[in-house]
N, C-alpha and C positions, 0 to 999 in steps of 0.2 A: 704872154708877150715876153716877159723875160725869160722863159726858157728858151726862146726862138733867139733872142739878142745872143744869147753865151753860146745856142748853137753855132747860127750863125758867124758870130767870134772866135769860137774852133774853126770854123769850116775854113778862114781866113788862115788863121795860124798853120793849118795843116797843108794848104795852098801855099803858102810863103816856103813852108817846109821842103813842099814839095821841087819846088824852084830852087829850091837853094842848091837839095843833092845834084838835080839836074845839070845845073853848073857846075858843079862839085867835078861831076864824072865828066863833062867836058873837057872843063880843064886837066883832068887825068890826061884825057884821050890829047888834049892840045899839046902837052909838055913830052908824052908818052912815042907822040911822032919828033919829036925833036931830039939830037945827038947827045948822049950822055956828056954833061960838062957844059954844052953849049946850050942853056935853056934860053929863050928868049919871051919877053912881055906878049900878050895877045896885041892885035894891033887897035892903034887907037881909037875909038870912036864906036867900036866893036859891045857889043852885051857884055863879051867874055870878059872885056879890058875893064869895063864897070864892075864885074862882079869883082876880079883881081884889087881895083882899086879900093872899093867900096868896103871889103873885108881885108885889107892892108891898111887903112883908116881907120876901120872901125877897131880893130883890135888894141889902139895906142887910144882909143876914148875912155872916158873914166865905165860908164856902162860897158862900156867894149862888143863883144860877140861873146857867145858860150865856151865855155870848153870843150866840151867836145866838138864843135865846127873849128876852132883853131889845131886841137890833135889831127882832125882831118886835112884840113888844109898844111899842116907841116906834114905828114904822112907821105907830100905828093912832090916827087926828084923834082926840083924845078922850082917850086913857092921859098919865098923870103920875103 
């Protein structure tokens, strides 16, 4: 039974993971069509604008977000 729980607890981890790039590369491709200098927010109400906000928050919390998902996300013309 607990080898099933800690799989099972990967298998979540590696799913959240999974979602996270996903967005990651979205928003590349969201900022990516947009004019050098003129970046704009995804619009409101949108997944993209959650992940945006959610990891613009999260990173000024005392646990924050990882390092390396904040070196990706500054990586990307357009994130502040």
């Amino acid at each position: 039974l607990d080898g099933r729980i800690r799989m099972a607890e990967r298998r979540v981890r590696q799913d959240q993971r999974e979602e996270w790039m996903r967005r990651l590369q979205e928003l590349r491709e969201y900022y990516a069509q947009q004019p050098p200098g003129r970046k704009e927010d995804p619009t409101k109400g949108t997944a993209l604008a959650h992940f945006v906000n959610l990891n613009r928050t999260s990173k000024h919390m005392p646990t924050g977000i990882a390092d390396w998902k904040v070196r990706e996300l500054e990586g990307i013309e357009g994130w502040r």
